[in-house]
C-alpha positions in Angstrom: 0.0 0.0 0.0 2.7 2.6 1.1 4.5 1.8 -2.6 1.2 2.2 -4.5 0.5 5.6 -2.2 4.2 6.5 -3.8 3.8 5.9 -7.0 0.3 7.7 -7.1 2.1 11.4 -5.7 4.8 10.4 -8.6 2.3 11.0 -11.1 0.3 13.8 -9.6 3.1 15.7 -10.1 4.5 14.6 -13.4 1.0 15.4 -14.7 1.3 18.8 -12.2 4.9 19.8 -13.6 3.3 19.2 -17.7 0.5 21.0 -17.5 2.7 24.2 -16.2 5.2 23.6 -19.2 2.1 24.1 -21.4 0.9 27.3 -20.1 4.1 29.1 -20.5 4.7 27.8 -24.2 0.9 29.4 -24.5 2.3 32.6 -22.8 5.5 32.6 -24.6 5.9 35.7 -27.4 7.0 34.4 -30.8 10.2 35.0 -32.3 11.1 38.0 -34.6 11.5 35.7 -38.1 8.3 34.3 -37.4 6.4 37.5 -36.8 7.6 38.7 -40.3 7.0 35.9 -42.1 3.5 35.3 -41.2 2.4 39.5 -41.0 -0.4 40.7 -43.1 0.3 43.7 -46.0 -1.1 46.0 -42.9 0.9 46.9 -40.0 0.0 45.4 -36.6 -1.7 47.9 -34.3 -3.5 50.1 -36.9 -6.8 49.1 -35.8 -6.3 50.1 -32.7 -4.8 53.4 -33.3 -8.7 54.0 -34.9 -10.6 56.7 -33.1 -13.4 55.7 -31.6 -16.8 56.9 -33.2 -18.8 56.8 -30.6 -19.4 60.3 -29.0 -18.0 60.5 -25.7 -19.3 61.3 -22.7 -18.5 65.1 -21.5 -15.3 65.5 -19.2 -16.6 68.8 -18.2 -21.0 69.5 -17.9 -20.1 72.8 -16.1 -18.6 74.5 -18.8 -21.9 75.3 -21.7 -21.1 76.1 -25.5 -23.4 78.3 -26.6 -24.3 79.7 -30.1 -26.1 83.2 -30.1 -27.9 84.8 -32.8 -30.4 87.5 -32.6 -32.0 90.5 -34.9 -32.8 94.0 -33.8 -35.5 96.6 -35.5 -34.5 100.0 -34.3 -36.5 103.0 -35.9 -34.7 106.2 -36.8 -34.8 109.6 -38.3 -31.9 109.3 -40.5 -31.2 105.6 -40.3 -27.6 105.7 -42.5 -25.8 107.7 -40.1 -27.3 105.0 -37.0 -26.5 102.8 -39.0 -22.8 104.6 -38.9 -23.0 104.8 -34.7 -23.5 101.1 -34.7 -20.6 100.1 -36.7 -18.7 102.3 -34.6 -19.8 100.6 -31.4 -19.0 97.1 -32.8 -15.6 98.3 -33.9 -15.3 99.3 -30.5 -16.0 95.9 -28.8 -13.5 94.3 -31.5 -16.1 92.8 -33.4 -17.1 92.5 -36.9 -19.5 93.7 -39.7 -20.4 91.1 -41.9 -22.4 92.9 -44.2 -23.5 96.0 -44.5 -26.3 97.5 -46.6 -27.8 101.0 -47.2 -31.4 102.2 -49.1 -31.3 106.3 -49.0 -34.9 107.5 -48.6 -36.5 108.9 -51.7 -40.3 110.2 -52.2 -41.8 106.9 -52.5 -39.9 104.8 -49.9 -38.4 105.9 -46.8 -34.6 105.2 -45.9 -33.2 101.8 -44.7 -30.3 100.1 -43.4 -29.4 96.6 -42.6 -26.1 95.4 -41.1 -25.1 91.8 -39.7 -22.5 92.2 -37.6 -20.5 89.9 -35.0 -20.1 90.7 -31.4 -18.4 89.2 -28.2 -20.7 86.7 -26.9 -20.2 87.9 -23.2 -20.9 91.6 -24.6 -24.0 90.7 -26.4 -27.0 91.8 -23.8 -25.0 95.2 -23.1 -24.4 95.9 -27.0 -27.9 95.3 -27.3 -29.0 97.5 -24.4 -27.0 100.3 -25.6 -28.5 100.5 -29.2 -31.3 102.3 -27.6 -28.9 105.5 -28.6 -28.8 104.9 -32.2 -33.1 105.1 -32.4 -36.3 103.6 -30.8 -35.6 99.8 -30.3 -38.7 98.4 -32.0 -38.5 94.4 -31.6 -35.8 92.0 -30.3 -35.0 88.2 -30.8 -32.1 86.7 -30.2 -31.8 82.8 -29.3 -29.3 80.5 -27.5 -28.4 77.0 -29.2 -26.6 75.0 -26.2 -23.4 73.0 -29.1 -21.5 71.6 -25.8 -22.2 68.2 -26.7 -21.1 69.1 -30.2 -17.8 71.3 -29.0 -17.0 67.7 -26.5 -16.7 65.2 -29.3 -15.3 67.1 -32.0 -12.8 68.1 -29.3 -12.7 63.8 -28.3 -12.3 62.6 -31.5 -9.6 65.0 -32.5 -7.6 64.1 -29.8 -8.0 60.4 -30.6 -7.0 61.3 -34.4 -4.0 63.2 -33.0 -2.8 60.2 -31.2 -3.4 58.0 -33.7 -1.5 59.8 -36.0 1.5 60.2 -33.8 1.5 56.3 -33.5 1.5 56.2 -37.2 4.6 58.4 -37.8 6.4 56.0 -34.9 5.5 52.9 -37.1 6.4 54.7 -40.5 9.9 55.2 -38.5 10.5 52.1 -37.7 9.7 50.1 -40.5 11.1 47.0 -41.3 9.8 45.8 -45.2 8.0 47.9 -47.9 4.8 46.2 -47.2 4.4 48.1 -43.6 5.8 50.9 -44.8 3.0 51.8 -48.0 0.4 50.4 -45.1 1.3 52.5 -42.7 1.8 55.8 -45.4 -1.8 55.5 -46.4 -3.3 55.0 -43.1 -1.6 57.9 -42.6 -2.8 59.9 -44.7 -6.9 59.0 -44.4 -6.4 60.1 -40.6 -4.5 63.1 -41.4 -7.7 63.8 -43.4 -10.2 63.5 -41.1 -8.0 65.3 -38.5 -7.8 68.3 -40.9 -11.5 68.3 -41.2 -12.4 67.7 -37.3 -10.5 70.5 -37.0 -11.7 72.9 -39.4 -15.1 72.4 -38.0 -14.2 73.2 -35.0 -12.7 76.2 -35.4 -15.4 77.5 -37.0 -17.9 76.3 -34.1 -15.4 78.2 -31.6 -15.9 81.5 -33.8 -19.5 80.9 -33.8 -19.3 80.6 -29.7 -17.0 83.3 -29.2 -18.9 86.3 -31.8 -22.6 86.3 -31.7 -24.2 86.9 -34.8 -27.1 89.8 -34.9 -28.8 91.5 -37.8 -30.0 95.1 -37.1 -32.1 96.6 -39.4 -32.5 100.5 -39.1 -36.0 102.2 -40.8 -36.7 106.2 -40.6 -40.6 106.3 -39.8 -43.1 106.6 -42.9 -44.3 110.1 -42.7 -48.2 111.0 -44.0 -46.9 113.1 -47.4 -48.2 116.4 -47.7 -52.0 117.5 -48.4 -52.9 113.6 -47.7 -56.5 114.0 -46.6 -57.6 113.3 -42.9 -61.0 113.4 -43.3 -64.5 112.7 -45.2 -64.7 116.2 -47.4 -60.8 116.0 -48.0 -61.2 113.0 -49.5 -64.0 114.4 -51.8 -61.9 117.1 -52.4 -58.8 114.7 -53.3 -60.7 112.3 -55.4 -62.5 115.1 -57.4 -58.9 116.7 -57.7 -57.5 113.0 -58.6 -60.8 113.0 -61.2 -59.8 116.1 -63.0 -55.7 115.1 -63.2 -56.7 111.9 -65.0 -59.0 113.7 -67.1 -56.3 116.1 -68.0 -54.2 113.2 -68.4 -56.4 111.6 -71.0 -56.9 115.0 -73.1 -53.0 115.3 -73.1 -52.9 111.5 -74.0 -55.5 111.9 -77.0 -53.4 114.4 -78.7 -50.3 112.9 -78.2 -52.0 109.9 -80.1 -53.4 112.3 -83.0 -50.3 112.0 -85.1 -50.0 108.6 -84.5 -53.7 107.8 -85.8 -52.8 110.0 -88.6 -49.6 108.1 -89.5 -51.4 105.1 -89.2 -54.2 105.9 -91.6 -51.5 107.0 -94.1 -50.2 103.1 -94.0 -53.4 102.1 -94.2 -54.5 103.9 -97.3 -51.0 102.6 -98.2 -51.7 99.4 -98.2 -55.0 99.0 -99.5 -53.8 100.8 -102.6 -51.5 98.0 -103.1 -53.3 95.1 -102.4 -56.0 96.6 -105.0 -53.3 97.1 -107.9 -52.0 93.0 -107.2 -55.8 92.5 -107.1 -56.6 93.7 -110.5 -53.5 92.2 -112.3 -54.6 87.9 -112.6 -58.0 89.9 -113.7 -56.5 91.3 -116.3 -54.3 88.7 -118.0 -57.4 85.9 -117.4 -59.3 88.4 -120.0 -56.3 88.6 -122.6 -56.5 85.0 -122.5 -60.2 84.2 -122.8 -59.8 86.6 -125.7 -57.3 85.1 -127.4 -59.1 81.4 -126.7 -62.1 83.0 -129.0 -60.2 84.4 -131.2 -58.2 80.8 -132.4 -61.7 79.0 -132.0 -63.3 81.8 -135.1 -60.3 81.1 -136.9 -60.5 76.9 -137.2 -64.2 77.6 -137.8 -64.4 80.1 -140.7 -61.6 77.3 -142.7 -63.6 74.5 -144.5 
């Protein structure tokens, strides 16, 4: 019994000893020859340079990204020189017009200016406040669009496309075959891509965050014109005047138009003098010709 009790701990732990040998050969990293030999065209560890597309969650919630646009009506009496005070008090902030435009006044429509213009968003409520000095602040709407959500991933995923582009360049540098090398250039350059795009956008978000955008339109008040009636016998009086003006508009028109009729009726008589001389000429020739039909017939009946 104690030699059977031996023999059974001698192969406990010959099975004990082999089944550790076979975890480290499982564990064990392969040898540089056999790496190359058996790696694909792409470079190992591309794939998981890849940014990741899902949006991340926000590192920050306290800090809001906010996109502010707004219009302004502001009634004046000479709205091109407002229009002047305003785009001196944006120059003044160091922000920016935009675009500008200017309608002088004239007898049938009354002066007007429009300008779009970009402020600092944390000087938006007191630029607006103070335009009350260029006129009468008729209407105001401005609205805020929260973009932090936005700002976090573009900010996220550029990182990630920063990073993976560094890793890039270090596997470009070290190299060992051609076949790593082209991979590894033209992963390259689709992430340098998408970098430079990612970040375009996101500049421009961060301009549209820092400088609000408003458009403030400037009118000068439509006056009543002059001798406009105001009452019930005025306005007999102006449509009786208005009668008379088209009536002496009508005579004038008439003899304007009396050398035209008269130009007109010499065409005419013109004309029908023609068409009666082309009239009369297939008349004329069917008679010669009936004539002369009679004439051969009395001949070839007078010979025997």
């Amino acid at each position: 019994m104690r030699k059977l009790a031996v023999v059974m701990i001698a192969l406990l732990g010959l099975v004990f000893l082999v089944g550790c040998g076979d975890d480290e050969a499982g564990v064990r990293s392969p040898e540089p020859g056999a790496l190359d030999a058996s790696a694909p065209a792409v470079a190992p560890g591309f794939r998981e340079g890849a940014p990741s597309k899902e949006s991340p969650a926000p590192s920050d919630s306290s800090t809001r990204k906010e996109v502010i646009t707004g219009s302004v009506d502001i009634t004046a009496d000479d709205p091109i020189a407002a229009a002047g005070t305003v785009v001196d008090r944006v120059t003044a902030l160091n922000g920016r017009v935009d675009s500008r435009t200017e309608q002088p006044g004239t007898d049938k429509r009354v002066a007007r200016a429009v300008l779009s213009v970009r402020v600092p968003a944390d000087k938006t409520d007191a630029f607006i406040t103070d335009l009350g000095d260029a006129g009468t602040v008729t209407e105001i709407s401005t609205n805020r669009d929260d973009v932090t959500m936005q700002w976090q991933d573009l900010d996220a995923r550029i990182n990630a496309l920063r990073a993976s582009v560094d890793r890039l360049k270090a596997l470009i540098a070290g190299a060992n075959n051609t076949a790593d090398l082209i991979a590894a250039e033209e992963a390259l350059s689709s992430r340098q891509g998408e970098l430079d795009s990612l970040t375009a956008q996101k500049r421009s978000l961060d301009d549209q965050v820092a400088l609000s955008t408003l458009t403030i339109t400037l009118t000068a008040e439509k006056k009543q014109a002059p001798g406009e009636p105001d009452s019930f016998w005025d306005g007999i009086v102006s449509g009786w005047n208005s009668l008379v003006d088209w009536l002496g508009d009508a005579v004038v028109f008439a003899g304007k138009a009396v050398p035209w009729l008269g130009l007109f009726a010499l065409l005419g008589g013109v004309l029908y003098a023609v068409l009666r001389v082309v009239r009369r000429k297939p008349r004329s020739h069917t008679a010669k010709e009936t004539s002369g039909a009679h004439s051969a017939g009395d001949d070839q009946t007078e010979q025997p």
